[in-house]
C-alpha positions in Angstrom: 0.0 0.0 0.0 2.9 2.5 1.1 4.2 1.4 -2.8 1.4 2.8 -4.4 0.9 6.0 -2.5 4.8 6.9 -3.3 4.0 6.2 -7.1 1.2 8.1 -6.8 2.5 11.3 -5.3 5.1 11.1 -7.7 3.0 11.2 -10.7 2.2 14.8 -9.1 5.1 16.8 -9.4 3.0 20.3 -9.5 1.9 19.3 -5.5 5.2 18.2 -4.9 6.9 21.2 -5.8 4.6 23.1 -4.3 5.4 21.9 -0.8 7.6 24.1 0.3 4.9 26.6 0.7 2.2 24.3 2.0 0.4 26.0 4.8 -0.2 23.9 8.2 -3.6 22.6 7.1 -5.3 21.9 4.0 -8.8 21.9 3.1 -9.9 20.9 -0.2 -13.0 20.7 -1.7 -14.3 18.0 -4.9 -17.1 17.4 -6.5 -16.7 13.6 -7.3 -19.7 13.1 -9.6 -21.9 10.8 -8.5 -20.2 8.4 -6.3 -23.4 5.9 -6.4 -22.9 2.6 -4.9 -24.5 -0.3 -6.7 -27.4 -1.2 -5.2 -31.4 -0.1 -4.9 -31.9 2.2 -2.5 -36.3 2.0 -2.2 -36.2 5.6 -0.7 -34.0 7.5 -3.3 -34.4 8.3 -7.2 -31.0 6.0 -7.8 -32.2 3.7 -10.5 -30.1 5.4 -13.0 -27.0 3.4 -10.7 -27.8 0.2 -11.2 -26.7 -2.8 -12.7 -29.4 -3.3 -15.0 -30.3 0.1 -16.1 -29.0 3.1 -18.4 -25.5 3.4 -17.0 -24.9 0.0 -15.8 -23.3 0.6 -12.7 -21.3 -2.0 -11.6 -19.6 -3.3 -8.7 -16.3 -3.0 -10.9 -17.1 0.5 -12.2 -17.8 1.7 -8.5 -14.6 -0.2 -7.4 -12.7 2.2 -10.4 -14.4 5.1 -9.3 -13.3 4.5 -5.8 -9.9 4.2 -7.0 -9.7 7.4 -9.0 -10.7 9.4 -6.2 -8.3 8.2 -3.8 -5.6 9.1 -6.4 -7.1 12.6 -7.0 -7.3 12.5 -2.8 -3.8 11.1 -1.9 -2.4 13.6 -4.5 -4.5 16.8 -3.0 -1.7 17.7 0.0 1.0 16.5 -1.5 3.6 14.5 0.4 1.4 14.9 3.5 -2.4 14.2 3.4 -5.1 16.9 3.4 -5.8 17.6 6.6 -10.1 18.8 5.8 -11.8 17.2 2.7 -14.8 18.4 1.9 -16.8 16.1 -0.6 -20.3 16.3 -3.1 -22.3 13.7 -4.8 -21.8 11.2 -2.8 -24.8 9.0 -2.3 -24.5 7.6 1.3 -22.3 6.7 4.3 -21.0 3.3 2.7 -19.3 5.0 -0.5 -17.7 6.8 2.1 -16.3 4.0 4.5 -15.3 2.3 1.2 -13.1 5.7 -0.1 -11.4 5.8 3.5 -11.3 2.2 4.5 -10.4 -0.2 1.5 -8.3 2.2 -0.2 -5.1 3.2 0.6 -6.4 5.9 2.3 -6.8 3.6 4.7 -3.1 4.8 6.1 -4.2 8.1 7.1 -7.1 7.2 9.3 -9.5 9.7 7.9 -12.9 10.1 10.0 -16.0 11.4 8.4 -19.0 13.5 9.2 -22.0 12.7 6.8 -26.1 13.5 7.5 -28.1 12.1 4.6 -30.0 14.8 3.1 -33.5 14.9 1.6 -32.4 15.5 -2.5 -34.7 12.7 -4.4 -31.5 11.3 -5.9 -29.9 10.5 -2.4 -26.6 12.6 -2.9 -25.0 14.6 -0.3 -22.1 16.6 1.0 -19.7 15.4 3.9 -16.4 16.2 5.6 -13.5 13.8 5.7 -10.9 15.1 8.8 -7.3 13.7 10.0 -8.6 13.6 14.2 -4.9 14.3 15.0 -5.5 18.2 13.6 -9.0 18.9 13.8 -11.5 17.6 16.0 -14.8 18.4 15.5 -17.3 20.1 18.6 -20.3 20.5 16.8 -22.3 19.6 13.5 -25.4 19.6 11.9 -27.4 20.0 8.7 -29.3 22.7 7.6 -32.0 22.7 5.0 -32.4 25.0 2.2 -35.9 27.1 1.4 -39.1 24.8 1.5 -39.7 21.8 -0.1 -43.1 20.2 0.1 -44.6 22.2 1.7 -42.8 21.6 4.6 -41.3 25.0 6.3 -38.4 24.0 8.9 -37.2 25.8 12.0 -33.6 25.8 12.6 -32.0 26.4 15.9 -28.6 28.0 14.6 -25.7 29.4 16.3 -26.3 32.7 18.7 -29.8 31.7 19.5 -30.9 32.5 16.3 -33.9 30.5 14.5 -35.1 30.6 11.1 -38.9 30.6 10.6 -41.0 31.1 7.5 -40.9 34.6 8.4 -37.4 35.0 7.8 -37.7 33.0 4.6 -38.6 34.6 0.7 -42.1 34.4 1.7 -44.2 32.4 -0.8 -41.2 30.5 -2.1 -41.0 27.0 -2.3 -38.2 24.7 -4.1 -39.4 22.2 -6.7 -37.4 19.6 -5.1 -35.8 19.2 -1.9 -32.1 19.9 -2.0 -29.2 18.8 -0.6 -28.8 20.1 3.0 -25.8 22.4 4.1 -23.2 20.7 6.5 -22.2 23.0 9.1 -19.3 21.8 11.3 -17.4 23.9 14.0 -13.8 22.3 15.1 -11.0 23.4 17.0 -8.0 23.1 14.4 -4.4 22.1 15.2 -5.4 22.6 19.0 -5.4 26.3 18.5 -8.3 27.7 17.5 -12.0 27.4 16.5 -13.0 27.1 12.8 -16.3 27.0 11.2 -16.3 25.2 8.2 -20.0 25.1 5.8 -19.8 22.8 3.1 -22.4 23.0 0.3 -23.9 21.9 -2.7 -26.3 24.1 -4.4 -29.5 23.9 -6.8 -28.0 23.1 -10.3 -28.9 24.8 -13.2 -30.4 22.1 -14.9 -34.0 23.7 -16.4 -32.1 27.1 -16.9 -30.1 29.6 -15.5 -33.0 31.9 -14.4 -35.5 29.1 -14.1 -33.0 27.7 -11.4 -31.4 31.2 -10.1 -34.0 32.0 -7.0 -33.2 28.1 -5.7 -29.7 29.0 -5.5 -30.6 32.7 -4.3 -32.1 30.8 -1.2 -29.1 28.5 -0.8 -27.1 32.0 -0.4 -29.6 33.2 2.2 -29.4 30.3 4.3 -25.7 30.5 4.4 -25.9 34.0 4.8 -28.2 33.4 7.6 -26.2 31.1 9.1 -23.1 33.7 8.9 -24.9 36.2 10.6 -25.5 34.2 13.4 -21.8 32.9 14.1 -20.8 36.6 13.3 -23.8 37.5 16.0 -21.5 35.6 18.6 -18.5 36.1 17.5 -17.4 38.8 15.0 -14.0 37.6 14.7 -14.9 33.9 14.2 -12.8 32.3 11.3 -14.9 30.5 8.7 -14.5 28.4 5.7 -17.8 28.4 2.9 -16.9 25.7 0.2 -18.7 23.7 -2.3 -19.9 23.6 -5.6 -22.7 26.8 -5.6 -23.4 26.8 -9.2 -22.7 30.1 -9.5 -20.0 32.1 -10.4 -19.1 35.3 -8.4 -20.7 37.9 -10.9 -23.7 35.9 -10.4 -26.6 37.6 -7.4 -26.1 34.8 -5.5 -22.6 35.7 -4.5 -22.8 39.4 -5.2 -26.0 40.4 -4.0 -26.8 37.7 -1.0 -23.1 37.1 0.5 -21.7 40.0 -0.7 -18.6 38.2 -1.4 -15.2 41.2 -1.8 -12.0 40.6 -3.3 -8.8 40.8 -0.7 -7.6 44.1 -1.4 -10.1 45.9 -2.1 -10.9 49.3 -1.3 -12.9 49.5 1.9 -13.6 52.3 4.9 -12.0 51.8 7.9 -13.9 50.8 11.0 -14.0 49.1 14.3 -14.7 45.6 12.2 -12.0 45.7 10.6 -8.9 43.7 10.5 -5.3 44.8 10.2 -3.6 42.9 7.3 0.8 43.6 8.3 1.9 46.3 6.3 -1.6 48.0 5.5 -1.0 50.9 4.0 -4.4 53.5 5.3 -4.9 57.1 4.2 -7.1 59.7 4.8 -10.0 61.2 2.7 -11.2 64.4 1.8 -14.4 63.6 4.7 -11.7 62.2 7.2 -12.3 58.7 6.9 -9.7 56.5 6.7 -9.3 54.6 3.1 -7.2 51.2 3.0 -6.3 48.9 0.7 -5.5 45.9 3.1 -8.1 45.9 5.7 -10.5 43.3 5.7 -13.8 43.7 6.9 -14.4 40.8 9.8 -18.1 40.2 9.1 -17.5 39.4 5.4 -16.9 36.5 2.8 -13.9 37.0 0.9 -12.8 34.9 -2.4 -9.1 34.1 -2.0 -8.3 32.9 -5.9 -4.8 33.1 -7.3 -4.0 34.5 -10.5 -0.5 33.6 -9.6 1.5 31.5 -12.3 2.4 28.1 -11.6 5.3 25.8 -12.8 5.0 22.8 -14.8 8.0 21.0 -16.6 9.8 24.1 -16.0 7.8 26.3 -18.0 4.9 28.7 -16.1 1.4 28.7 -17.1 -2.1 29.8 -15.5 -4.4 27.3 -13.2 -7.2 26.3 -15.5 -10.0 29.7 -15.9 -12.2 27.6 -13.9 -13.3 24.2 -12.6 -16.1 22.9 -14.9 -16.0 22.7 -18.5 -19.2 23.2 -21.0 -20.1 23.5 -24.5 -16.3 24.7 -24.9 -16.5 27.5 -22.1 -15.0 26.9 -18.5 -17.0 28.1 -15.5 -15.4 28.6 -11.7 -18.6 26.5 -9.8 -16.6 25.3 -7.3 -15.2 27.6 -4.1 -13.5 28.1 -0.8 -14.7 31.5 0.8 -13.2 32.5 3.8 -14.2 35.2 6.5 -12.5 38.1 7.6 -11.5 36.8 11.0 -9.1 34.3 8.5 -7.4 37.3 6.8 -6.4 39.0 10.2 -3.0 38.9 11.8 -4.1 36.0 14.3 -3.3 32.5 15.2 -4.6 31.0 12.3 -4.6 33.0 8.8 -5.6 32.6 4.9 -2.9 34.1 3.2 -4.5 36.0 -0.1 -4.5 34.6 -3.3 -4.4 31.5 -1.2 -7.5 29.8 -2.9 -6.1 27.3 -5.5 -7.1 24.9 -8.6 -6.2 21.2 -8.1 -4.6 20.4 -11.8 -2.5 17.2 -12.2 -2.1 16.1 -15.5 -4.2 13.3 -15.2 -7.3 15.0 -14.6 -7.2 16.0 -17.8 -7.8 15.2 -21.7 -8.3 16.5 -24.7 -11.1 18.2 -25.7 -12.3 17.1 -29.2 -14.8 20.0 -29.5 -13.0 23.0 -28.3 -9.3 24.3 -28.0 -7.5 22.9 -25.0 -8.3 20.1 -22.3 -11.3 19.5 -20.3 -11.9 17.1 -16.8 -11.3 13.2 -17.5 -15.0 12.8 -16.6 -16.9 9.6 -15.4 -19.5 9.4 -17.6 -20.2 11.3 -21.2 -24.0 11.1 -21.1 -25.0 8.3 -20.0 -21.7 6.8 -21.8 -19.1 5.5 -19.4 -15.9 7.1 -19.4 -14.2 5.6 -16.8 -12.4 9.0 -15.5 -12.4 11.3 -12.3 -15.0 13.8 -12.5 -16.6 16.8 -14.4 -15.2 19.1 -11.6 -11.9 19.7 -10.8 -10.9 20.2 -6.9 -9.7 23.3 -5.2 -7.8 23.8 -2.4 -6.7 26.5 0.3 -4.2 26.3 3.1 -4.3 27.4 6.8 -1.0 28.5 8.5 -0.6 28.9 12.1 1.4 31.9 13.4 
């Protein structure tokens, strides 16, 4: 098993080289694409993986699935493992046990945290974690919007609860969706991190047929932001997950309001001191800074640095899902404030990366370039990764 896991990491040399500046922890985030298991489940709209039925979903294709995604996970930190996984699409707790428990995974002892969640198809979103740098406190799910008919009260953190009167009154979802995993931990034994991994409505029926189920996926986050910032504005939080959206879209701009590092912003007492801020004053006396973060805020953290491969530099790919020839940047890792402040436990800017080995890629027939080594074409099988590729961002402890 150790044999494989060295040949492995050393079909990444992008990670590799990168570990000199590896932060202390690593979360990463993947989409897997459907990580079905094989059999029936009576409750859940699986019939599409099964043996017998339009993608003939086999034991051996799930057993190749299982594989891939332990290469793409084994390969995500680098010579060490990543400390915080998050995952999506994955149907239930067994697909789980199998990816940490008869892989080779199996060395690093990953636990998981997993609520099944009412989406008709049975997938959901979960957190793998290395117990000797984080251990969890607290976690729970939390619906999105309606469904049904069915209206659900949330006691959230701060003593906050979410009624139907704090919902977009009249609104209902079509279908229920997957549920958001909220998990608080205390990280490296230093501090506490909040940590929401998400999935949200997809656009499938249209972008602004779908756009007000993923514009109350962004208000329950949002509500569930306000309520950690409600006890604690400095708290340090991680929002990751494939949101369908990009960050033009009113989702991100509009609901979370999610800023750039660096940008322009008014100085006041929630505000966090980045070293060497540079502040000036304005014409009505407020102070104007470049570098100070606001704490109760979402910030997107993605690098437009240059990266080396076979000694030549090129950019990450322009985004993490390719369609119709055009690449789209679905998948994130938005951190608060609180992580760009001169504390225990920090986000470096531009610290949001693209996971891009070689062998998540192939050629794309129909457009210039490469696209994701997918699973499935269709309903074809492909026997590759996933349409999404997985993104990454590092923690370092002062």
């Amino acid at each position: 098993m150790m044999k494989l896991l060295v040949s492995l990491l050393l079909m990444c040399p992008l990670m590799i080289s990168a570990q000199k500046g590896r932060g202390d922890l690593r979360f990463v985030f993947y989409n897997v694409e459907n990580l079905f298991d094989p059999f029936d489940d009576s409750l859940k709209l699986d019939d599409e993986f099964l043996p017998g039925t339009i993608r003939h979903w086999t034991w051996d294709r799930f057993l190749e699935k299982e594989q891939n995604l332990y290469k793409v996970l084994a390969c995500s930190g680098g010579w060490k493992p990543a400390e915080l996984i998050g995952l999506c699409e994955v149907e239930n707790r067994f697909v789980l046990n199998w990816l940490v428990r008869k892989t080779p995974l199996l060395k690093y002892n990953y636990r998981i945290i997993h609520e099944d969640s009412p989406d008709e198809r049975g997938i959901d979103v979960a957190l793998l974690y290395l117990p000797s740098k984080f251990k969890p406190l607290e976690w729970k799910s939390l619906s999105v919007g309606y469904y049904r008919g069915k209206a659900g009260y949330e006691n959230l953190p701060g003593g906050l609860y979410r009624s139907s009167t704090s919902r977009n009154e009249g609104f209902e979802l079509q279908d229920p969706t997957r549920d958001i995993l909220y998990v608080r931990g205390l990280a490296l034994e230093r501090d506490t991190i909040h940590i929401l991994i998400c999935h949200w409505p997809s656009r499938w029926g249209g972008y602004l047929e779908s756009l007000t189920e993923r514009m109350e996926a962004a208000r329950t986050v949002k509500w569930l932001l306000d309520s950690i910032w409600r006890l604690d504005i400095h708290a340090r939080i991680l929002v990751a997950g494939d949101l369908n959206d990009e960050l033009s879209d009113p989702s991100l701009s509009s609901v979370l309001r999610v800023r750039i590092p660096g940008d322009k912003v008014r100085k006041t007492g929630d505000m966090a001191k980045i070293p060497g801020d540079k502040v000036r004053k304005t014409g009505d006396g407020a102070i104007l800074s470049d570098n100070v973060q606001c704490y109760g805020c979402l910030y997107h953290t993605g690098s437009e640095q240059k990266i080396v491969e076979g000694g030549k530099k090129s950019s990450e790919p322009p985004g993490t899902l390719k369609y119709q020839g055009s690449w789209y940047e679905f998948d994130h890792v938005l951190v608060s404030g609180g992580f760009l402040s001169d504390s225990s436990l920090f986000v470096k800017p531009g610290g949001k990366r693209i996971l891009a080995p070689d062998f998540l890629f192939e050629k794309d027939p129909a457009s210039p370039g490469k696209k994701p080594f997918r699973t499935y074409i269709g309903y074809k099988y492909h026997g590759g990764f996933s349409d999404h590729l997985p993104v990454y961002i590092d923690i370092w402890q002062k």
